[in-house]
C-alpha positions as CSV (number, residue, x, y, z in Angstrom):
1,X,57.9,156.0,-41.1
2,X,60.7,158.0,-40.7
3,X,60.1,157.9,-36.4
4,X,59.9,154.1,-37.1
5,X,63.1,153.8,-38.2
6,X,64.9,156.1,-35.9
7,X,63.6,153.6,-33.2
8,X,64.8,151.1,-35.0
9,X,68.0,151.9,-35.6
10,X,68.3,152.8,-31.5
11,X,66.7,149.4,-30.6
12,X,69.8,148.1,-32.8
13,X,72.4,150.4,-31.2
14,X,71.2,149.5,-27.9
15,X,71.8,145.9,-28.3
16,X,75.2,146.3,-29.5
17,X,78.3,145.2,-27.7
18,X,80.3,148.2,-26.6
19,X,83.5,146.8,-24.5
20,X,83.7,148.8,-21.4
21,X,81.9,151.9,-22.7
22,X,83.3,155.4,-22.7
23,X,84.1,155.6,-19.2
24,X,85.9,152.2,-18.7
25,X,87.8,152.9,-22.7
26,X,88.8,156.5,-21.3
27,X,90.2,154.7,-18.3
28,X,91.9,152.0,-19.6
29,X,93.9,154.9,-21.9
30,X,94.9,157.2,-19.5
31,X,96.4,154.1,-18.0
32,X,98.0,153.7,-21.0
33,X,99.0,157.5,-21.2
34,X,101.0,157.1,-17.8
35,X,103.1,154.1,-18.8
36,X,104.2,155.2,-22.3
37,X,108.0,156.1,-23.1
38,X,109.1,159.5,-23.9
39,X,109.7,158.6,-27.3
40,X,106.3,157.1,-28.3
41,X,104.2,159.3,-26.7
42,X,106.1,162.0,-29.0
43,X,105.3,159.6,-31.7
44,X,102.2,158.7,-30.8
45,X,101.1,162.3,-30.1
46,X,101.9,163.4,-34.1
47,X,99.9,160.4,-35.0
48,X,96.9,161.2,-33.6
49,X,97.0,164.8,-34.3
50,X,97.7,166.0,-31.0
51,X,94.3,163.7,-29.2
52,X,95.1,161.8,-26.1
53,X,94.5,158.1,-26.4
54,X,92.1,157.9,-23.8
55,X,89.8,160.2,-25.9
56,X,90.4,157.7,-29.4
57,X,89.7,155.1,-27.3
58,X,85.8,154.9,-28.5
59,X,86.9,155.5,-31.9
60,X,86.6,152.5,-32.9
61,X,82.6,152.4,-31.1
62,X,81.7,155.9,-32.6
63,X,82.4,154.2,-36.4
64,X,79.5,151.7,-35.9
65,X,77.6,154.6,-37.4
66,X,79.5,154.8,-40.5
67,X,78.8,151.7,-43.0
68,X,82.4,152.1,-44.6
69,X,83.6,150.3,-42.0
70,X,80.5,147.5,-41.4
71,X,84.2,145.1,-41.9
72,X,84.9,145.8,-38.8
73,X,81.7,144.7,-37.0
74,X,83.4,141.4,-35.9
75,X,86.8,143.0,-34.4
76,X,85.2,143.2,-31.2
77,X,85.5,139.9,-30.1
78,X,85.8,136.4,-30.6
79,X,84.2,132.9,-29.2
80,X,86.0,130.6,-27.2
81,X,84.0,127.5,-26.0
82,X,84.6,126.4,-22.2
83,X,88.0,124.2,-22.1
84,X,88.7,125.3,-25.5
85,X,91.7,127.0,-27.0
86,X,91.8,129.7,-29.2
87,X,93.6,127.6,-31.5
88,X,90.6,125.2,-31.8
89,X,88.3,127.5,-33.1
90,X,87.1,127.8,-36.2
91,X,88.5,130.6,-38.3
92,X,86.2,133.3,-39.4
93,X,87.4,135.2,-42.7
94,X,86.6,138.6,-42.0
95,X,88.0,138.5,-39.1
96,X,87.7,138.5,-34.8
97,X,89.4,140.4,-32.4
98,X,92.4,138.2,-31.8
99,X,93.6,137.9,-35.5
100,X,93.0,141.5,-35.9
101,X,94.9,142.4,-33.0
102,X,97.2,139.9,-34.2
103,X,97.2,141.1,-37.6
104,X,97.4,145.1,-37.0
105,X,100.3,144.7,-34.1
106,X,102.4,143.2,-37.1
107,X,102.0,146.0,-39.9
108,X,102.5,148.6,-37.1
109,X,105.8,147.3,-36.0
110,X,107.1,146.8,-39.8
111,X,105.9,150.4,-40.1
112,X,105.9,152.5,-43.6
113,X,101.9,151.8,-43.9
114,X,100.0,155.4,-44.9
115,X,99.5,158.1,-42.2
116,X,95.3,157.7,-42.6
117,X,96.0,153.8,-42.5
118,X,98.6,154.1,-39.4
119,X,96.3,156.5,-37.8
120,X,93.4,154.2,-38.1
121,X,95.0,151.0,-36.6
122,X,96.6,152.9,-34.0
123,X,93.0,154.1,-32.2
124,X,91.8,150.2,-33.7
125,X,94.7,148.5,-31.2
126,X,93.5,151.2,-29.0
127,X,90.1,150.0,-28.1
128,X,90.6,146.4,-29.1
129,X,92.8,145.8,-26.5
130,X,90.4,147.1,-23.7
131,X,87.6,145.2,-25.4
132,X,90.0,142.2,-25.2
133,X,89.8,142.5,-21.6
134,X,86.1,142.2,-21.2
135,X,85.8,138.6,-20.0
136,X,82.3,138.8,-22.0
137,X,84.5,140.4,-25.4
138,X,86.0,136.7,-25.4
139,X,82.5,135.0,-25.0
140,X,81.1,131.2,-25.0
141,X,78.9,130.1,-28.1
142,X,75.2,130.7,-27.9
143,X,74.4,133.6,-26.0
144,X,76.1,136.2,-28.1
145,X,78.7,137.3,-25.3
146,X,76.2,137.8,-22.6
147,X,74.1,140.0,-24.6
148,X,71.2,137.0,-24.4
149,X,71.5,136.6,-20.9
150,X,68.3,139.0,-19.5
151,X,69.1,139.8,-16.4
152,X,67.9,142.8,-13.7
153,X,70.4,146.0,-12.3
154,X,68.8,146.7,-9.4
155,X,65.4,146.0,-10.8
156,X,65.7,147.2,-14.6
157,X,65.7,145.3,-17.5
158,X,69.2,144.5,-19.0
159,X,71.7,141.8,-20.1
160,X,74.7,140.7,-18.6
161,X,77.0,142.5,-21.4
162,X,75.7,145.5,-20.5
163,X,76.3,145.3,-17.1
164,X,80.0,144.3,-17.5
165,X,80.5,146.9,-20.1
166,X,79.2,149.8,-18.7
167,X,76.5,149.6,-15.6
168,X,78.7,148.6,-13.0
169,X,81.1,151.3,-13.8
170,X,78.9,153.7,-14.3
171,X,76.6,153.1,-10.8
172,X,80.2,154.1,-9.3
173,X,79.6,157.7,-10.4
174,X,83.4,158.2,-11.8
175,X,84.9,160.2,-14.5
176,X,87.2,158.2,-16.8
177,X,90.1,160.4,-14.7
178,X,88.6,159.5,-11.5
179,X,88.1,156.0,-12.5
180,X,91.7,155.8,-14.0
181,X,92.8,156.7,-10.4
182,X,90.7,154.3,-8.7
183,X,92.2,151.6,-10.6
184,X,95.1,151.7,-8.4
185,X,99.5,150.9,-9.3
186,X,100.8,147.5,-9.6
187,X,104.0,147.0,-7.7
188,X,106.7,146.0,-9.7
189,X,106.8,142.4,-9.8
190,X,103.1,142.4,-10.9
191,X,103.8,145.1,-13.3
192,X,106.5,143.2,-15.2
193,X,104.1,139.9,-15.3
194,X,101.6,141.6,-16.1
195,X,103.9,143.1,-19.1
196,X,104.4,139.3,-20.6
197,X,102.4,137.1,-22.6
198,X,100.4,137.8,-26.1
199,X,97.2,138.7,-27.3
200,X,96.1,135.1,-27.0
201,X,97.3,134.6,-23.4
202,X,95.1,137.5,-22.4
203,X,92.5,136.5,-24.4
204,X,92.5,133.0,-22.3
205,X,92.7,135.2,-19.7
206,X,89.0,136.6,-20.1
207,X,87.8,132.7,-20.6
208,X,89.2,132.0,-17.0
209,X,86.9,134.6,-15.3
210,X,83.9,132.6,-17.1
211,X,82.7,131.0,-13.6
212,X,82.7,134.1,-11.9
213,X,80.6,136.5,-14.7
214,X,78.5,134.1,-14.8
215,X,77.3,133.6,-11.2
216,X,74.4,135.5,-11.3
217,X,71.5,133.2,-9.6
218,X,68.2,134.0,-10.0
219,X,69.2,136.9,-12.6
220,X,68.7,139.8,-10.2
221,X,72.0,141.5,-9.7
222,X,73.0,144.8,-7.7
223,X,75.1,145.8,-4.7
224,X,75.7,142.2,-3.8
225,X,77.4,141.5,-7.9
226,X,78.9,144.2,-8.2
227,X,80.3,143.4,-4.6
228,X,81.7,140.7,-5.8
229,X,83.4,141.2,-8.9
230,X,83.9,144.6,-9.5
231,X,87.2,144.1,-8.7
232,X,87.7,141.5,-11.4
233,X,86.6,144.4,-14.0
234,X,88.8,146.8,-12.1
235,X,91.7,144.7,-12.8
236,X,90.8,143.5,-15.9
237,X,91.0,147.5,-16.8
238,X,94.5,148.2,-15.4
239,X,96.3,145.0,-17.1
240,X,94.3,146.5,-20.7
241,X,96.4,149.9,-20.6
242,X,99.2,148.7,-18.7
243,X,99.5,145.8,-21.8
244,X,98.3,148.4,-24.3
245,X,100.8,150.7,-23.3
246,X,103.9,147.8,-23.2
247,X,103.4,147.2,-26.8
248,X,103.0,150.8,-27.6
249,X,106.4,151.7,-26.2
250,X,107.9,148.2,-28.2
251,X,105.9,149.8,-31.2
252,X,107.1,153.5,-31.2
253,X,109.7,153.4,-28.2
């Protein structure tokens, strides 16, 4: 019984939606890292005890396994339908990814919440920006962001989330430092657009790479998918800390 449920309970974790994985969270932080003020990374740095935010930056993954916080199950991502706004949908009470965000920016900027509670929705903002970035993190109804597509990586079973997630970055063979470097600078006009907007611009942003995640043919994708839009998830990883890191330095700068 016991070996029953252990296999369960990994069939389970295995189907969940983990934005970017470790590699591509780890990435997206140390990009982060590199932008930050003086002053907040000082500030930042008492917060979190002294941890770097790229390693905090699967905090918010690793608590699955806890059921205190099952309330944040849904703070990974929301549903947008195809030539839909965010506006249009349909609230949901406990919560998605944009009203958290939304939500958890606000009480950090007013400041004076409790150390635990500061710490906690400083690694939350964290990793919900980078999953905000997964085009598949702001998903279509019906197919559960991608995780009900079945598709093939070179010629194993798997779903589209998973590749976008984690496959395709981790068939490059990088560490999150490596990967951080292959990422590449903005220039400086790109950098200060790139700086704009709000969490729901960027959320929109994810809907408009829709066509383009989902071109996958017949289902079996490889060297000629990842061709193709690798670079999509590349820069969809660099504007994630670059963005995390603006509002961190307006936060604690």
């Amino acid at each position: 019984m016991k070996k029953l449920l252990v296999a369960g309970l990994i069939l389970v974790l295995a189907n969940e939606s983990f934005g970017w994985g470790a590699t591509g969270h780890r990435a997206t932080g140390l990009v982060a890292e590199r932008y930050l003020s003086k002053k907040a990374k000082k500030r930042i740095d008492a917060i979190l005890g002294g941890e770097s935010i790229a390693m905090v930056s699967n905090w918010m993954d690793e608590i699955r396994s806890d059921s205190t916080y099952n309330y944040t199950n849904d703070w990974h991502w929301t549903t947008i339908p195809d030539g839909g706004k965010y506006e249009d949908v349909e609230a949901n009470p406990d919560g998605k990814i944009v009203m958290m965000l939304e939500k958890i920016i606000g009480e950090l900027k007013r400041g004076g919440l409790p150390a635990k509670q500061e710490q906690e929705y400083l690694k939350m903002l964290i990793h919900m920006i980078g999953d905000l970035h997964q085009p598949l993190h702001v998903g279509k109804p019906g197919d559960r962001g991608g995780n009900d597509v079945r598709v093939k990586w070179f010629r194993n079973d798997s779903n589209l989330h998973r590749v976008w997630d984690s496959e395709m970055i981790d068939d490059t063979k990088l560490s999150y430092t490596e990967l951080a470097d292959a990422l590449g600078k903005p220039g400086k006009d790109k950098l200060a657009q790139w700086q704009q907007g709000t969490v729901r611009d960027w959320a929109m942003e994810s809907v408009s790479y829709r066509k383009q995640v989902y071109d996958i043919g017949d289902g079996a994708l490889g060297y000629r998918y990842s061709y193709k839009y690798f670079s999509v998830a590349k820069e969809r990883m660099l504007q994630a800390g670059i963005r995390m890191a603006a509002l961190l330095n307006t936060i604690y700068g």
